[in-house]
BAFI-3210 file (N, C-alpha, C; in Angstrom, 3 decimals, decimal comma, padded with zeros to 6 digits):
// residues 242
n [1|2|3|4|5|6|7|8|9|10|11|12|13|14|15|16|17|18|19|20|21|22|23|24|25|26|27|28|29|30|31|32|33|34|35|36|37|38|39|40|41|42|43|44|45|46|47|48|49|50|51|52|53|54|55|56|57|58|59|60|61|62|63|64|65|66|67|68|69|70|71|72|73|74|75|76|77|78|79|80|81|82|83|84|85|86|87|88|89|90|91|92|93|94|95|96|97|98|99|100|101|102|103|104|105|106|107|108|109|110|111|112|113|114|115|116|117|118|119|120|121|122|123|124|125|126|127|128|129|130|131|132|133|134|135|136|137|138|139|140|141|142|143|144|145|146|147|148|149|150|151|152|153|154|155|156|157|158|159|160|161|162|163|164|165|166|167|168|169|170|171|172|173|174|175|176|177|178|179|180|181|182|183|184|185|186|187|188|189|190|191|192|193|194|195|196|197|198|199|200|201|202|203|204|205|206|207|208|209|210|211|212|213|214|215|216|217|218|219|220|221|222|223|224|225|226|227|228|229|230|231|232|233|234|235|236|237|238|239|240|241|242]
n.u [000,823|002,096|003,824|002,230|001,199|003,245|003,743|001,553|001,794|003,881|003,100|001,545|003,263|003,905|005,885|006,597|004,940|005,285|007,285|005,980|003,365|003,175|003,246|001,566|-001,509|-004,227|-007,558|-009,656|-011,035|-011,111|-009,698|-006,365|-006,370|-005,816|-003,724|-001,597|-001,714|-000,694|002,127|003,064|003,230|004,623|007,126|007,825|007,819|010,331|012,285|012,152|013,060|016,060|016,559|016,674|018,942|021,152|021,611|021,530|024,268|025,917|028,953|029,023|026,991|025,402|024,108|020,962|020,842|021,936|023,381|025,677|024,615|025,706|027,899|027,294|025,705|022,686|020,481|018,420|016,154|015,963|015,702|016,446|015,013|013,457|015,294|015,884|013,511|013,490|012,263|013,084|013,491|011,019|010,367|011,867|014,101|017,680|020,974|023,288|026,508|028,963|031,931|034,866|037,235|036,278|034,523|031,502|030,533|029,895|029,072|026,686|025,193|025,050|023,136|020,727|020,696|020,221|017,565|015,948|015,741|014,282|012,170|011,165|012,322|013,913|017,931|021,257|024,681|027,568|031,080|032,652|034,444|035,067|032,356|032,695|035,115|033,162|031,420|033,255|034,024|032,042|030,985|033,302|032,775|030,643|027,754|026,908|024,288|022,480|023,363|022,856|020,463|019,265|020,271|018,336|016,320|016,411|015,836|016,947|020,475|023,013|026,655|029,590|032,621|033,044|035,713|038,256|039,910|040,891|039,358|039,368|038,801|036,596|035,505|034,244|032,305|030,921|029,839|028,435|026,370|025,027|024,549|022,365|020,369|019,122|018,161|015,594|014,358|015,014|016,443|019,622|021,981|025,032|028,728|031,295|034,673|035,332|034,879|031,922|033,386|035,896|035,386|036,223|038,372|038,412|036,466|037,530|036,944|035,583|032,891|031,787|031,572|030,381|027,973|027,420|027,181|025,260|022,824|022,734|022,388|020,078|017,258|017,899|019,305|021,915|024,118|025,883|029,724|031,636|034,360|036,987|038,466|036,490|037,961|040,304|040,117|039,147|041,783|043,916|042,293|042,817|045,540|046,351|045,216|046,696]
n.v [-001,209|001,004|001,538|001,903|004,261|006,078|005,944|006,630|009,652|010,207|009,987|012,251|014,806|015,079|016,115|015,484|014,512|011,838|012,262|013,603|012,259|010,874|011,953|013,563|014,147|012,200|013,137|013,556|013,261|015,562|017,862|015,838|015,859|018,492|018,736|017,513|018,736|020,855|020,137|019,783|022,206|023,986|022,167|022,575|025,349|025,750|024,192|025,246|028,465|027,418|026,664|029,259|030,518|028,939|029,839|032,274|032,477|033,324|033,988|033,397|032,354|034,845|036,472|039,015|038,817|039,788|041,385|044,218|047,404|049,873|051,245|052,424|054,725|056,047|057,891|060,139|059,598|056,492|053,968|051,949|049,641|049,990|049,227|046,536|045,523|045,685|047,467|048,558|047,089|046,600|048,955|049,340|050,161|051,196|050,582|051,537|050,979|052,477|053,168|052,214|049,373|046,423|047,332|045,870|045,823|044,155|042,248|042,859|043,449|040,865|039,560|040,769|040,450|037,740|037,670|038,346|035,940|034,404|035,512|035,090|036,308|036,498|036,651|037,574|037,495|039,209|039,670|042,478|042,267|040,077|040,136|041,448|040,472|037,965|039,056|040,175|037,795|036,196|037,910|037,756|034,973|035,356|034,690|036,614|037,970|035,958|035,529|038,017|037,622|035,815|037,578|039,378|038,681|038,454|039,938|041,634|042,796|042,014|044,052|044,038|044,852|047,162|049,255|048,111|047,280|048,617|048,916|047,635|049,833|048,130|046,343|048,679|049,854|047,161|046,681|049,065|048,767|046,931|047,901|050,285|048,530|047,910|050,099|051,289|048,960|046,927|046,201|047,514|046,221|047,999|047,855|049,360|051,003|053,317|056,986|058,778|060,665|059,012|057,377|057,674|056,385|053,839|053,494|054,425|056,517|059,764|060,567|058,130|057,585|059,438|058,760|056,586|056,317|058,526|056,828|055,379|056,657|057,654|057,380|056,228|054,793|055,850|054,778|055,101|054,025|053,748|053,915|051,700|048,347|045,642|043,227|043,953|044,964|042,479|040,625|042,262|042,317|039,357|039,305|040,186|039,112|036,443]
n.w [000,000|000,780|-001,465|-003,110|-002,444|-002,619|-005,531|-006,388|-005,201|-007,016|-009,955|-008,854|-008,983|-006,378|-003,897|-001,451|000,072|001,362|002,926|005,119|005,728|007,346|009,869|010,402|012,495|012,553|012,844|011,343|008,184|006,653|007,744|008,010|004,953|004,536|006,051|004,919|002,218|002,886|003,881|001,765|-000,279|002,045|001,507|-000,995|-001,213|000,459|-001,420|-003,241|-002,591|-001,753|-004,709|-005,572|-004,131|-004,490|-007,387|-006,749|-006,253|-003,683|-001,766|000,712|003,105|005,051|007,390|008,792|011,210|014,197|013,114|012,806|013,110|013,691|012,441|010,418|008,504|007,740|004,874|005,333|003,661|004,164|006,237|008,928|009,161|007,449|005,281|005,629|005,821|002,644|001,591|-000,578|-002,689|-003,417|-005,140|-006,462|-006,045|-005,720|-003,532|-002,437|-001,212|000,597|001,410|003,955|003,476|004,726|006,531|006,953|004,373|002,449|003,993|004,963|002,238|001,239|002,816|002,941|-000,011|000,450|002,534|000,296|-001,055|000,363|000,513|-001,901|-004,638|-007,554|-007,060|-007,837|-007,399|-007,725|-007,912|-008,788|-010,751|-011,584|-012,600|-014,956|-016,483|-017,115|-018,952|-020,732|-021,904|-022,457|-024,509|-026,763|-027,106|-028,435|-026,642|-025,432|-025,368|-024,544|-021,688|-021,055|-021,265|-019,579|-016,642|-016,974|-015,912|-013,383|-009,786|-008,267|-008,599|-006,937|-006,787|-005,693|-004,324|-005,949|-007,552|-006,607|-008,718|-011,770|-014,398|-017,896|-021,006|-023,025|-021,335|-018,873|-020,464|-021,129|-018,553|-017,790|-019,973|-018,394|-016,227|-017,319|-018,232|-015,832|-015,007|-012,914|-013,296|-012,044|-009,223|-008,104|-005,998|-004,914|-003,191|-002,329|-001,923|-002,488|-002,749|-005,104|-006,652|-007,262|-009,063|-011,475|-011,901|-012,248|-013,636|-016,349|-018,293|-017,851|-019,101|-019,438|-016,603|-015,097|-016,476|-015,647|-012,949|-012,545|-013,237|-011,501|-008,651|-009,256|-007,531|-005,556|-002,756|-000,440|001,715|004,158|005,035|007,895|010,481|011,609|009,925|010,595|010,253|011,011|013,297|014,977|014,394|015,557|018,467|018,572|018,546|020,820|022,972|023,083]
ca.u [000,000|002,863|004,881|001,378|000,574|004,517|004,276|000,204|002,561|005,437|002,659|000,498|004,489|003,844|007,564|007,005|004,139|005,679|008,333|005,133|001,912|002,649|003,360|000,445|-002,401|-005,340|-008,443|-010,727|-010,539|-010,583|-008,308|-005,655|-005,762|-005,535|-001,959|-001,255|-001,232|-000,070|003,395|003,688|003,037|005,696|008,434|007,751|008,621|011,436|012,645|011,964|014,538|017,060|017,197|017,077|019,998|021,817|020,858|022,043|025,424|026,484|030,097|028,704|025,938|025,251|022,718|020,805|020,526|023,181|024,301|025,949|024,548|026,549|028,733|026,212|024,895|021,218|020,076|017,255|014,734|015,854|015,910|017,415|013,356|012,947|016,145|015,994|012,824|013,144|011,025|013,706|013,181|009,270|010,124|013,208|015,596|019,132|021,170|024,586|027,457|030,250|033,016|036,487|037,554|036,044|033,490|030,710|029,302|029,472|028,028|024,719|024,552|024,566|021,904|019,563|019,975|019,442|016,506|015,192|015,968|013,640|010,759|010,622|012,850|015,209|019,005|022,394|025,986|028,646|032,000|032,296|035,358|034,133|031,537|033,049|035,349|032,468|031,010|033,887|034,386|030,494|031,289|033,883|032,566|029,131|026,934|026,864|023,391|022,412|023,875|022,017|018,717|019,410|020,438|017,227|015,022|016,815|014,757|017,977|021,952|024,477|027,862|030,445|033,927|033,673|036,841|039,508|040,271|040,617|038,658|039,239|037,266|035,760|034,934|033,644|031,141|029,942|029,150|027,420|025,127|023,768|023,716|021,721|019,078|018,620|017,577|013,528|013,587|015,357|017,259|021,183|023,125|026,839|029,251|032,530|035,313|035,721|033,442|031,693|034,660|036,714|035,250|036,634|040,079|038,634|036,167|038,446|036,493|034,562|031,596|030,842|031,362|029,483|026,493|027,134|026,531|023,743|021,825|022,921|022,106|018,776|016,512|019,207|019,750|023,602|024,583|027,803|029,925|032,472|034,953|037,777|038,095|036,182|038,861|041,652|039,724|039,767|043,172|044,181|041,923|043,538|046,869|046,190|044,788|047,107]
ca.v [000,000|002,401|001,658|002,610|005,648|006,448|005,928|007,801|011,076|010,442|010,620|013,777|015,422|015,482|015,480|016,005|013,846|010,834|013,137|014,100|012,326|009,923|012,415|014,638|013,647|012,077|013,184|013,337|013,039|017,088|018,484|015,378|015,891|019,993|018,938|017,015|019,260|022,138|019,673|020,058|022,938|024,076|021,655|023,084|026,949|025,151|023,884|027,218|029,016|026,220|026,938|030,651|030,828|028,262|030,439|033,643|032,659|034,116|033,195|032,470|032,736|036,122|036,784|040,244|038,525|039,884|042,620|045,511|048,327|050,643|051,804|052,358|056,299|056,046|058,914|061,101|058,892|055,449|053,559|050,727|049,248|050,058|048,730|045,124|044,986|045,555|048,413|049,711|046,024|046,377|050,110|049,130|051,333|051,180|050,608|051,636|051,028|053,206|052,775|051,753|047,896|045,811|047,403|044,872|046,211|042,708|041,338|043,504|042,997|039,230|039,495|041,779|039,428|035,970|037,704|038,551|034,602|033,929|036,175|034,832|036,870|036,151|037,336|037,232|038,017|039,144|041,017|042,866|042,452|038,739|040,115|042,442|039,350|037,256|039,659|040,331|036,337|035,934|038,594|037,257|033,952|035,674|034,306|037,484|038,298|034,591|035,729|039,114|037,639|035,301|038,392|040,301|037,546|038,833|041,376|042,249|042,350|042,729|043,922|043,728|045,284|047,890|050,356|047,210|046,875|048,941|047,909|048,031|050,176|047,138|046,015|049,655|049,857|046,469|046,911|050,397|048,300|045,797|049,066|051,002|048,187|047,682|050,985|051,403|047,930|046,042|047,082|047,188|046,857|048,185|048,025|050,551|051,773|054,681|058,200|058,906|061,563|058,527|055,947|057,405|055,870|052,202|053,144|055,433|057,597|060,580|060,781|057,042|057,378|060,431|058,746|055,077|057,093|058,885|055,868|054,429|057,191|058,102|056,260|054,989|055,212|055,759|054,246|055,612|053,200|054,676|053,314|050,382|047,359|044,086|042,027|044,221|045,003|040,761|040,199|042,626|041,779|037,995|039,094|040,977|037,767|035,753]
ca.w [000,000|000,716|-002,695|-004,254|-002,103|-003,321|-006,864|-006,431|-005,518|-008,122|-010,836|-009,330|-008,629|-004,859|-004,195|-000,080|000,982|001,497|004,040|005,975|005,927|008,788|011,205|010,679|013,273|011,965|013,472|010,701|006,791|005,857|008,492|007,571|003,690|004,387|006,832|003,642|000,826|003,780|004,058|000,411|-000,139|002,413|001,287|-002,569|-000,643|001,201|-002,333|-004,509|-001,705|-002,228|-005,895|-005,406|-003,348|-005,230|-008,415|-006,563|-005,815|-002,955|-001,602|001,858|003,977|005,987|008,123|009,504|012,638|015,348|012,025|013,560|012,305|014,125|011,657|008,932|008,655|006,951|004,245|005,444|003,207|004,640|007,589|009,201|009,089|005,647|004,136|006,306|005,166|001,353|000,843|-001,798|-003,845|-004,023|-005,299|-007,874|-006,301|-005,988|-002,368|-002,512|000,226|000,156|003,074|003,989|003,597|006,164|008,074|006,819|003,698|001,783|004,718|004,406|000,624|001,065|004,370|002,013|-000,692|001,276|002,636|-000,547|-001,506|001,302|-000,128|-003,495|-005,457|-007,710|-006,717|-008,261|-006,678|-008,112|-007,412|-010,009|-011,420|-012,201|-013,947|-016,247|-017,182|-017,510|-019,744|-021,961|-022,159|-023,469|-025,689|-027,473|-027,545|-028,860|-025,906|-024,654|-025,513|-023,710|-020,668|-020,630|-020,812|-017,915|-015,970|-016,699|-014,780|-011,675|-009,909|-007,128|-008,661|-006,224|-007,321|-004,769|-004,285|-007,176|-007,118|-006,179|-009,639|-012,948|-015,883|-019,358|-021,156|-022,751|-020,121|-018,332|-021,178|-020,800|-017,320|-018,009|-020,406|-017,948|-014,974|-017,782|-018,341|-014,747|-014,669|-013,002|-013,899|-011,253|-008,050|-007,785|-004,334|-004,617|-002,668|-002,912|-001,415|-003,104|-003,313|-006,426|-007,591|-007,712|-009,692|-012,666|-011,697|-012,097|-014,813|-016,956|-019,193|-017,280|-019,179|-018,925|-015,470|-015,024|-016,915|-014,993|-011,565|-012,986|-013,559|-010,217|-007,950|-009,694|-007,424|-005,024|-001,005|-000,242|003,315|004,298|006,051|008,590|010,947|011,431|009,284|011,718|010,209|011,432|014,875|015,321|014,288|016,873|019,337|019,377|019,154|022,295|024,291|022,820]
c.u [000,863|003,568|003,440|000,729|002,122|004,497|002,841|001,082|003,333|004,519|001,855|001,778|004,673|004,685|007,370|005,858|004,426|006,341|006,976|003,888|001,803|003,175|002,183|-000,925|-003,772|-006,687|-010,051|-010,198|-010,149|-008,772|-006,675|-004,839|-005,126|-003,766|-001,294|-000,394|-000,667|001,570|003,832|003,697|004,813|007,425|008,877|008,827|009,547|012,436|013,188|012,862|015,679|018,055|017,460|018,695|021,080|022,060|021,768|023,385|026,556|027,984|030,039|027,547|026,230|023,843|022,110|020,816|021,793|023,578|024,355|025,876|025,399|027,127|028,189|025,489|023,990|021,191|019,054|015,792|014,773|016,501|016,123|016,293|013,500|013,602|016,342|014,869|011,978|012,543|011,636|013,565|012,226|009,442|011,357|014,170|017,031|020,002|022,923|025,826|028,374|031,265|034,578|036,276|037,229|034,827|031,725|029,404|028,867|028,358|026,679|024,398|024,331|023,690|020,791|019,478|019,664|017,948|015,357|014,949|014,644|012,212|010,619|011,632|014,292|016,475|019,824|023,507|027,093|029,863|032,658|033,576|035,333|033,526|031,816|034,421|034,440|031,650|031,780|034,140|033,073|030,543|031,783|033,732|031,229|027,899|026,627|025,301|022,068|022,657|023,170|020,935|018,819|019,572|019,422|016,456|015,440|016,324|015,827|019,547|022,790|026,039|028,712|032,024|034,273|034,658|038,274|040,400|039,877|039,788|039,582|038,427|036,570|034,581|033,880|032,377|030,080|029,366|028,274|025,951|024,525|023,468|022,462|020,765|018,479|017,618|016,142|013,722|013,718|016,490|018,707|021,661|024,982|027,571|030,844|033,289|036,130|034,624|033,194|032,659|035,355|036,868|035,795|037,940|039,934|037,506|036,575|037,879|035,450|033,246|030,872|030,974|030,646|027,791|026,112|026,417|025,342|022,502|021,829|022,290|020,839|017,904|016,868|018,993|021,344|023,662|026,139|028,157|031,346|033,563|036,591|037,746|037,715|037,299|040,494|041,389|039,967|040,566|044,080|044,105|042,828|044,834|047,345|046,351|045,787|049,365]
c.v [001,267|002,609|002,449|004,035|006,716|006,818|006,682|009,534|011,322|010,796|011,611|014,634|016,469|015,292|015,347|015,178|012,686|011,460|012,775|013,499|011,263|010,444|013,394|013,752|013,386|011,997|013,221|014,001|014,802|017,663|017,505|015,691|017,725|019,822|018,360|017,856|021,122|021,946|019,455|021,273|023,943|023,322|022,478|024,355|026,492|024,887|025,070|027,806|028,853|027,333|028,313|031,009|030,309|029,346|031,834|033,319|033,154|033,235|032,608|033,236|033,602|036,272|038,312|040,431|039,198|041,144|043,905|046,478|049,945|051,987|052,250|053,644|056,106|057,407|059,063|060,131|057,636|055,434|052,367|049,698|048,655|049,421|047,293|044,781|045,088|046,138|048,715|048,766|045,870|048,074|050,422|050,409|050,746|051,120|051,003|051,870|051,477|053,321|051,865|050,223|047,436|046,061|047,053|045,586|044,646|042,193|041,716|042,975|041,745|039,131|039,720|040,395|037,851|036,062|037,666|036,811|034,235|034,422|035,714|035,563|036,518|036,966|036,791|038,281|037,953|039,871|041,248|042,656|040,749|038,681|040,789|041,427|038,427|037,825|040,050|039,027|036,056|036,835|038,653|035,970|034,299|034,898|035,331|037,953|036,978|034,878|037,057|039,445|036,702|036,373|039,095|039,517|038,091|039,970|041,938|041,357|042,815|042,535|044,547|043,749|046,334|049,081|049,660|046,871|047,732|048,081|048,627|048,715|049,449|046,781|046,478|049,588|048,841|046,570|048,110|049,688|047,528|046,918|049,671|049,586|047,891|048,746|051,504|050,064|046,822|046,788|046,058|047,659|046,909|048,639|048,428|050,848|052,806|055,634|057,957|059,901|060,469|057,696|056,168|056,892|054,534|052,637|054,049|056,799|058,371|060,882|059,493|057,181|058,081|059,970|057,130|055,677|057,973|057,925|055,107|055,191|057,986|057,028|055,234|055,882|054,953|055,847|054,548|054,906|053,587|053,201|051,968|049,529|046,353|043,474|042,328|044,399|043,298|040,429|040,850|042,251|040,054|038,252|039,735|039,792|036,945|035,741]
c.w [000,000|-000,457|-003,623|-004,108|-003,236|-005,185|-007,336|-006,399|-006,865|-009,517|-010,720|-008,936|-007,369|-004,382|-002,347|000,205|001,770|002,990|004,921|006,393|007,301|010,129|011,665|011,234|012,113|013,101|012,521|009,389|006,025|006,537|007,895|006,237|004,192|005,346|005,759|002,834|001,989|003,667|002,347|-000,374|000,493|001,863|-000,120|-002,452|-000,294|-000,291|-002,886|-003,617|-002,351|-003,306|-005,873|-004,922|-003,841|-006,537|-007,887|-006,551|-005,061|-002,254|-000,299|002,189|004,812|006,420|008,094|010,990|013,484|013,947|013,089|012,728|012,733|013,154|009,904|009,098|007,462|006,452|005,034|005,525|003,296|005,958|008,037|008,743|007,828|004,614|004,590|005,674|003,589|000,545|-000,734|-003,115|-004,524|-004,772|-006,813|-007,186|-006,278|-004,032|-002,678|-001,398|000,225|001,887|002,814|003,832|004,960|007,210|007,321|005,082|002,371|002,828|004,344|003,399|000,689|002,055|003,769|000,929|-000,115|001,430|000,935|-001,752|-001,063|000,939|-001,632|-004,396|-006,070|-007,795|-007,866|-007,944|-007,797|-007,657|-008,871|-011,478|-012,253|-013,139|-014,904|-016,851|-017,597|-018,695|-021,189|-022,875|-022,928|-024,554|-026,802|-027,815|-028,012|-028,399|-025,178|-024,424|-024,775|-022,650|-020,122|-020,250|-019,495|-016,829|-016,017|-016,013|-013,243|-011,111|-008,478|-008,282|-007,750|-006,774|-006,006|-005,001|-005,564|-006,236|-006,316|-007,600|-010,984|-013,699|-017,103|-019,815|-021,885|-022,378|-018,987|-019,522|-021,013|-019,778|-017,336|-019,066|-019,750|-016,608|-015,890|-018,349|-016,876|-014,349|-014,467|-013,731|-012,737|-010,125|-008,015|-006,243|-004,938|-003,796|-003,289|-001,748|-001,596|-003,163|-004,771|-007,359|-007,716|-008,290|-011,171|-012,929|-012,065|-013,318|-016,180|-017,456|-018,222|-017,703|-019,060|-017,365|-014,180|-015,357|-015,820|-013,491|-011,432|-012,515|-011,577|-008,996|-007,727|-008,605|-006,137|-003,435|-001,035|001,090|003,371|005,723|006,609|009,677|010,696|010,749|010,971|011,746|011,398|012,944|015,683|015,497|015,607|018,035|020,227|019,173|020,606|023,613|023,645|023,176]
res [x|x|x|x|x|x|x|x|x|x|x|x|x|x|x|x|x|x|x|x|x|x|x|x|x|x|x|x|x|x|x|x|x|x|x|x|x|x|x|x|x|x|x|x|x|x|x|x|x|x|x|x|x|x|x|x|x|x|x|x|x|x|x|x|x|x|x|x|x|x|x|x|x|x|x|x|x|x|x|x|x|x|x|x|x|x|x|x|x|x|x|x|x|x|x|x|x|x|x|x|x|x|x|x|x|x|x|x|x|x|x|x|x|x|x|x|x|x|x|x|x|x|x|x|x|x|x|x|x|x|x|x|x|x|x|x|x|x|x|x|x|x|x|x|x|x|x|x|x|x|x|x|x|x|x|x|x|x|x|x|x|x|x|x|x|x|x|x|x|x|x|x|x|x|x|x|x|x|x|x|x|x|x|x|x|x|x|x|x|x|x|x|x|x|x|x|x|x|x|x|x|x|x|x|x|x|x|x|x|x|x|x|x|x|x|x|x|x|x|x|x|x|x|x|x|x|x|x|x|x|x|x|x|x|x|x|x|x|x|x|x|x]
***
């Protein structure tokens, strides 16, 4: 009876009942089926995450939980509230982290996007200098246009560590074409450790980099991140006790 309740799911593609149905109380035939298709249901959401997160590519897991916001000075028109809970994703804006090395602005961007894993939405991580090789590499192998539409399905891109690394200009252009379709269409988090006077050092030419910051700041909350690097406060710390 159980190989046929088994192989009853496998052809209506009830991938989670089997997991669940002999722990859910049976007290009478509605309530049962409704804990049923409730434990499939849930496993499905449990699944759909999964792939999300898988899908986003983040280099590790970050939380919001325990996040020290400390060192994080909010604009005017956001708030610690507002940007934990995503308002700026349901609104297509733009989040941008600007601060010294270290004092947690990857972390956020990967916290923001996990969460937004967790709500349904699809993410994708990058640091950027990745992607503006990955972009010149589809380019020249003429998949580039394959690779662009996969990237528009994403309704959050985070780019991570711009201003560690010149570009080509290439390279600066391509990246100005996938910032300038994002634009009011899908929300970008970046993270920087450089002001906006100095991005023309890593993306060369001043008027693309005049028009790339345009597009970026149209729309955008800028969190200014202050203080020590964590890493270097740690390292200290244990050579202290140690």
């Amino acid at each position: 009876m159980k190989e046929a309740l088994a192989q009853a799911c496998k052809n209506l593609h009830l991938g989670y009942v089997m997991e669940a149905y002999e722990s859910i109380p049976f007290e009478e035939r509605t309530t049962f089926l409704l804990g049923v298709f409730e434990a499939e249901l849930k496993g499905r959401e449990a699944a759909r995450i999964r792939r999300l997160l898988k899908k986003a590519q983040f280099p590790q897991a970050k939380h919001l939980e325990g996040y020290d916001f400390s060192k994080v000075k909010f604009p005017p028109h956001c708030s610690r509230e507002q940007l934990t809970e995503l308002a700026f994703l349901e609104r297509r804006e733009n989040v941008l982290m600007l601060g010294p090395v270290g004092t947690g602005k990857t972390h956020l961007a990967i916290a923001l996007g996990m969460k937004a894993c967790a709500k349904g939405h699809e993410v994708r991580f990058f640091r950027v200098h990745d992607l503006v090789a990955t972009l010149q590499e589809r380019y020249q192998a003429g998949t580039l246009r394959r690779f662009l539409s996969e990237l528009k399905k994403a309704e959050l891109i985070i780019l991570d560590e711009t201003g560690f690394v010149p570009f080509h200009k290439d390279g600066a252009e391509l990246l100005f074409h996938v910032i300038s379709d994002c634009y009011e269409q899908r929300s970008v988090i970046v993270t920087s450790n450089l002001e906006f006077g100095q991005w023309n050092t890593i993306f060369g030419e001043e008027r693309l980099t005049a028009a790339l910051v345009d597009r970026l700041v149209h729309h955008a909350h800028v969190l200014a991140f202050t203080g020590e690097s964590y890493r270097l406060q740690h390292a200290l710390s244990e050579a202290t006790s140690s």
